[in-house]
N, C-alpha and C positions, 0 to 999 in steps of 0.2 A: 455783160462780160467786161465793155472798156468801162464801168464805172471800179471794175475792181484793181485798174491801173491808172497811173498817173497819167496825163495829157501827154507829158518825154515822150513816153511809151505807145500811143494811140498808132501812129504811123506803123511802126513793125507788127504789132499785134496784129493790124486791122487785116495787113500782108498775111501774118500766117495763118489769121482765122481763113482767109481767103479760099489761102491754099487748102486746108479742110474741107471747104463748102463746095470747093470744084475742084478735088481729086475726081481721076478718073475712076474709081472703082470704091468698096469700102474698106481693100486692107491698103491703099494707098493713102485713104484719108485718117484709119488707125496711126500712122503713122505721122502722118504731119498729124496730129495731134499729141501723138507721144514727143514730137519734138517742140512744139508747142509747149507742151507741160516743163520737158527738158529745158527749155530757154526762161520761162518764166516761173517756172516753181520754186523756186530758190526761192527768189525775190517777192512774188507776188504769190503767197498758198491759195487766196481766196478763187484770184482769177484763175488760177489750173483746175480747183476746185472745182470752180464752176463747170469747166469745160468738161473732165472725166468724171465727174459723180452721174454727171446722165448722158454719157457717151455713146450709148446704144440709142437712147433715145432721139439723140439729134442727128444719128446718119440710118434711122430707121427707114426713111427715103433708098437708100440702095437696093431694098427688097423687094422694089416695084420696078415695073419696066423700065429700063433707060428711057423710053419716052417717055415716060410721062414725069421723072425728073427736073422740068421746065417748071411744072406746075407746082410738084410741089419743094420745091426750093423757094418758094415765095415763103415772106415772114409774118403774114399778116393778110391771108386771104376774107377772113369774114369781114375786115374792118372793109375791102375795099368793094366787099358786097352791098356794105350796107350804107357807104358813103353819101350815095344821094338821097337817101331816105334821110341819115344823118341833116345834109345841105339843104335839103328843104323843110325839115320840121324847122331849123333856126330859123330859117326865114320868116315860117309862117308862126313863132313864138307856140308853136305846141302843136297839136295834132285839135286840140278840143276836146274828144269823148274819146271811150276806146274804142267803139268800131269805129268811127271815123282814122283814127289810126292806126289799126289794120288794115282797113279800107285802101289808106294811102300808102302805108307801107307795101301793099300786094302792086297795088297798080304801078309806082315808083320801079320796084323789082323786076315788074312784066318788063317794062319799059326799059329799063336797063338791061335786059338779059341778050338785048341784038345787038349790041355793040361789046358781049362777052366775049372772050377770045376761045376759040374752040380746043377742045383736050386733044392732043397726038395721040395717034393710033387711038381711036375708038372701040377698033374692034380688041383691044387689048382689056377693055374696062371690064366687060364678063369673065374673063378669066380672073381679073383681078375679086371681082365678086363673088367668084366661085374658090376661093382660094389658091390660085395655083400657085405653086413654087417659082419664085424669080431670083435666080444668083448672079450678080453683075451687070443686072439689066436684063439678060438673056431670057425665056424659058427655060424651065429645067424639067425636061418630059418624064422622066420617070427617077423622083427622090428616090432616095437612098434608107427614108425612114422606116419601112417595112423591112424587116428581111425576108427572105422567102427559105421556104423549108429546104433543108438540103433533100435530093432525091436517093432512097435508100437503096 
């Protein structure tokens, strides 16, 4: 996104990407991104571009629990999965064979998984798995998407 502004510009932008990232809801963050585009589309088409051509896509995060929003607001979760496995293959200039790096890649992972930081509300992850409906973080116990028959 700030590759498709000038440096001038890096400061306000970074501000109103912000405000996007940590609205509290998603028609608050529709919004700062409509003024987002407002501020900078004139001037800049590619960077507004960027930001509303996958608009859905980047505050797909509000349709899951408010807690678990922590997690994934993160930009870059597999990189910092695989970072130590990354840290010590340089070290050790390669793995050697491929089981031997799988080998080390599993043990590396085991190893690293106790100092992962644990997901909020847990018990919220089956519901997530089972598909249930979350609007503003909340539960939402009985959609709207059925209708039901009127009684004659």
């Amino acid at each position: 996104m700030l590759a498709a502004l000038p440096k001038s510009a890096h400061p306000r932008a970074k501000k109103a990407l912000g405000e996007i990232w940590n609205a509290e809801d998603k028609t608050h963050a529709r919004d700062a991104a409509k003024a987002f585009a407002a501020a900078y589309g004139a001037k800049f088409p590619k960077a507004a571009a960027k930001l509303t051509d996958d608009l859905d896509e980047l505050l797909a995060f509000y349709d899951y629990p408010a807690e678990h929003w922590v997690h994934l607001r993160t930009t870059n979760p597999i990189e910092s999965t695989f970072a130590t496995v990354r840290h010590r293959t340089k070290v050790t200039r390669g793995p050697g064979s491929r089981a031997a790096g799988l080998a080390m890649a599993f043990k590396l992972i085991e190893a690293a998984q106790d100092r992962w930081r644990a997901v909020n509300a847990p018990h919220l992850v089956a519901l997530v798995r089972a598909g249930a409906t979350f609007k503003a973080g909340k539960l939402v116990e009985r959609p709207d998407d059925h209708p039901q028959a009127e009684a004659a």
